[in-house]
Each structure stands twice: as C-alpha cells, then as structure tokens.
C-alpha positions in Angstrom: 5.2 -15.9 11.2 6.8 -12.4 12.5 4.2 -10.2 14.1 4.2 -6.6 11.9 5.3 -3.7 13.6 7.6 -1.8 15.6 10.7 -3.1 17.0 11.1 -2.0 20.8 13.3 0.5 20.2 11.2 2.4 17.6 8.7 2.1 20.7 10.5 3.4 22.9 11.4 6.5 21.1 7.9 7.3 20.3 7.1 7.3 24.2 10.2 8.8 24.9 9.7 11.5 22.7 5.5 11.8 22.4 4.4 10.7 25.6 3.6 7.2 26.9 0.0 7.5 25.7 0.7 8.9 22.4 3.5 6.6 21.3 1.6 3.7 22.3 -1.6 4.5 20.2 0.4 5.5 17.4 2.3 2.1 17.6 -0.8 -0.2 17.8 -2.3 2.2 15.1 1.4 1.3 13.0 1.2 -2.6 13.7 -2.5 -2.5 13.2 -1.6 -0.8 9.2 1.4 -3.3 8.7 -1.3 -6.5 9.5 -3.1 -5.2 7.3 -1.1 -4.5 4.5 0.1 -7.8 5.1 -3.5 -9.4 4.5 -3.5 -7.5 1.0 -0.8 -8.6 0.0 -1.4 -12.4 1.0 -5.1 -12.1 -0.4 -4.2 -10.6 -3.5 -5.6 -11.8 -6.6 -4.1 -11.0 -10.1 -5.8 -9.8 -12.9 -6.0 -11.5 -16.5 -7.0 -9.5 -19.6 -9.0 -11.8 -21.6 -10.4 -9.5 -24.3 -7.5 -6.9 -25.0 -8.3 -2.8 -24.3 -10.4 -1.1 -27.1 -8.4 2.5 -26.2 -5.3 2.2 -28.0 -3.7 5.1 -29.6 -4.3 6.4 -33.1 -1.3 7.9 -33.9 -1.5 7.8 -37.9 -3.8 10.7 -39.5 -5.6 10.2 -42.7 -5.8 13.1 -45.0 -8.5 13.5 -47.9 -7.5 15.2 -50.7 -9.3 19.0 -50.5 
C-alpha cells in the first residue's frame, strides 16, 4: 500500500520556502491527516434506513369552509 503524503518535491518546497523546521512539522502534521482520512474511509460503515423518516413535507393545505 502507498504511504499518504507529500511527495519530495512538495517537501522540499515547504522547507525551502518555511524553514526546515516548519515545513517538516507541517508535512508529518499533512501525512499524519491523509492516514487518517485514509482509516475513515477504510472503516466506514454505511447506513440503512429501516423505518423511513417521520419529517416529510406537507405541502397540501386543507381549508374548512368559514
């Protein structure tokens, strides 16, 4: 499986631009983000109505006779 995150040139720009110390947080912080997001999406579980929603829209009015 591909390891989430930057590629060495994205890397290399952030230190080149933000400092050494900076861009290397901020890239463990993004590969950290993208493992997780990758987690959610593996773990995800998907959602069955069994007993359909009791807010559905009224749209017709009745009107008594005044």
């Amino acid at each position: 499986m591909k390891t989430p995150g930057l590629s060495y040139n994205s890397r290399k720009a952030l230190i080149v631009n933000i400092g050494e110390n900076a861009g290397t947080e901020i890239a463990e912080l993004i590969a950290q983000m993208a493992a997780e997001i990758e987690e959610l999406r593996r773990s995800k579980v998907n959602v069955t109505r069994i007993v359909p929603s009791t807010c559905e829209p009224h749209s017709t009015f009745v009107e008594e006779p005044v």
